[in-house]
N, C-alpha and C positions, 0 to 999 in steps of 0.2 A: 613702417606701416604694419599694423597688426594684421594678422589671420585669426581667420576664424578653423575652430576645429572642424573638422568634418566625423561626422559619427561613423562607427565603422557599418557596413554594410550587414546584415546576417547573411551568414553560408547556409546553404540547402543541404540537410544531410543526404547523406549516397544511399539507395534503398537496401543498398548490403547492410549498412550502419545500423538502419532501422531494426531490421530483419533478425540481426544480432543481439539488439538491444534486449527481444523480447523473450528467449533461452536464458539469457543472461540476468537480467532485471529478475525474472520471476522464480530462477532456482534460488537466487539468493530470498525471495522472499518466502517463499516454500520452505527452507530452510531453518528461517525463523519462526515461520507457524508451526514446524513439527516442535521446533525447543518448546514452543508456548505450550502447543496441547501434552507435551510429556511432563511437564512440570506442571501442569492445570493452570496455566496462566493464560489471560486474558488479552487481549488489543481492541483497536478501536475499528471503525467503519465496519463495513461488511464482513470480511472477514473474523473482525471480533465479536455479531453478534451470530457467526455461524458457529464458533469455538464455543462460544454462551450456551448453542443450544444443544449440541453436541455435548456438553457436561450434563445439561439439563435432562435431555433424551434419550440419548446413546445413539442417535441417529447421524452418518457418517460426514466428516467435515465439509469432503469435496462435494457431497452432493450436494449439501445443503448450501454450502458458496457457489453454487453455479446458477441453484433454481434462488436466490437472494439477488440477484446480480440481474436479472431477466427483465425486471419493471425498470432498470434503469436505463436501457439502452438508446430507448426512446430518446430520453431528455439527453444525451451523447450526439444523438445523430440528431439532432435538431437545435442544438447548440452548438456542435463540436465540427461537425461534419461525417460524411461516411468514413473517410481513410480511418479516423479518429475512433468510430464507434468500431470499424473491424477490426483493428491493432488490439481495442480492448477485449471486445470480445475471445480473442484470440491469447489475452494475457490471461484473461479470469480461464478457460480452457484449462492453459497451460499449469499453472496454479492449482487446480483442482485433480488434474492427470501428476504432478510432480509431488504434492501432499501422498495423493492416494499411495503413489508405489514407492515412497519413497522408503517403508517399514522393508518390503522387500531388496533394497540398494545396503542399506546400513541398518541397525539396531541400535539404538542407544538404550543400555541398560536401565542406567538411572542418571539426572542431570541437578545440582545444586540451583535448586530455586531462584535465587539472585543472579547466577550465570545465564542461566534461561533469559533472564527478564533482560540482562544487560548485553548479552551476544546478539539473543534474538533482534532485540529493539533497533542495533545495528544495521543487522544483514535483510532487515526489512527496510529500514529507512535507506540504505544505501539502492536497495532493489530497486524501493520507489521512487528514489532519485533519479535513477538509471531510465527507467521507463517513461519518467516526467518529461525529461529532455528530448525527447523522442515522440513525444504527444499520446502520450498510453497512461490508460490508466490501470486501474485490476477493480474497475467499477465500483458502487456504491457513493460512497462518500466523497472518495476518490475523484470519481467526476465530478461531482458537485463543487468540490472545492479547487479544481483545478477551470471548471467553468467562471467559477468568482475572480479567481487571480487574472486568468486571461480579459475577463470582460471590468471586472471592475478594479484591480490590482491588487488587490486580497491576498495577506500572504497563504499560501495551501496548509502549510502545516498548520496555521492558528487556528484555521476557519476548522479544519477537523481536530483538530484539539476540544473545539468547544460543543461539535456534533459530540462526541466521544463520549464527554461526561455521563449524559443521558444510559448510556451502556455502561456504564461502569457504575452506575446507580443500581442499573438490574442483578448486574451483579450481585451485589451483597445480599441479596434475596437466594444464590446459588451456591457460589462460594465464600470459605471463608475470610474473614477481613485480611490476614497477613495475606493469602493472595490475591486478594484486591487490591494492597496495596500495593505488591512488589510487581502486577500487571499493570499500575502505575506507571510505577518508574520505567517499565519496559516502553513502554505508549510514551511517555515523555523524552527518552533518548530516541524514540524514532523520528518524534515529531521537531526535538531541535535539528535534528540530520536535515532533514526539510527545510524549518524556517530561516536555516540559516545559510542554506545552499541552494535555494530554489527561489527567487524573489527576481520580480521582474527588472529588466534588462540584463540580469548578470550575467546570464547565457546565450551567447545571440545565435545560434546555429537553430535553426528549424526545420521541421519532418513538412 
């Protein structure tokens, strides 16, 4: 007589877990955003078009990721839930306090272009991996595409992948094309970090 499988059940993460997640998640993506602006490289969602304008303006990253990030919390908390829109809120915070003083922790001199594009791309996508699993996001795009996967099964990274473009069109009006290109590549090793570690069911543990 056969069986039938039984699905495994999700675990509830422990709110230490969470609580951890969001130091953690966000230094490593902080981390990549300072590689990106010291190399004038670009990324995608919010973040990339605060870097955008911060080339464009000289006006400062964190602030302008914080007040970028404000129209969307709305559609967070009315999609998402509360826990959901505070965790974020609290990640974009973090993000924009961790850029800002991050000149005064460390100095990097100078950083080879390509390194920038392929370190950073990393320690952002892994950040926002980190933070995924935990129901966080670092707003903008971010929500939106992590509202698609949960409601419709959309994987997160494509869905900002194809918002992205649009920014990276502005781009070329800022900077020059080889850094366009190589804030490409950066944005694409973030976004397979994503697509291919973020898709529904893989990870059954919930915030």
């Amino acid at each position: 007589m056969s069986q039938t499988a039984v699905p495994a059940m999700p675990q509830q993460h422990r709110f230490y877990e969470d609580l951890l997640a969001l130091p953690l998640g966000t230094l490593m993506i902080s981390f990549g955003i300072v590689l990106f602006a010291k190399a004038t490289l670009l990324t995608g969602g919010a973040a990339g078009l605060a870097l955008l304008l911060q080339f464009g303006t000289g006006v400062d990253f964190s602030l302008l990721f914080f007040i970028l990030n404000l129209p969307f919390y709305w559609l967070a908390f009315r999609r998402m839930g509360l826990p959901f829109t505070l965790r974020t809120f609290a990640a974009v915070g973090l993000v924009s306090v961790f850029v800002w003083a991050t000149p005064g922790w460390f100095r990097i001199e100078a950083v080879a272009p390509l390194y920038a594009a392929i370190a950073g791309g990393v320690a952002m996508g892994l950040g926002l991996l980190a933070l995924a699993r935990h129901r966080t996001a670092i707003g903008g795009v971010n929500i939106l595409a992590l509202y698609l996967q949960e409601r419709h099964g959309l994987r997160a990274g494509w869905v900002q992948l194809g918002i992205d473009a649009a920014i990276f069109a502005a781009a070329l009006f800022v900077l020059p094309p080889d850094k366009v290109a190589l804030s490409l590549v950066g944005t694409l090793v973030l976004n397979a970090i994503l697509g291919m570690n973020h898709k529904p069911g893989r990870y059954m543990a919930v915030s």
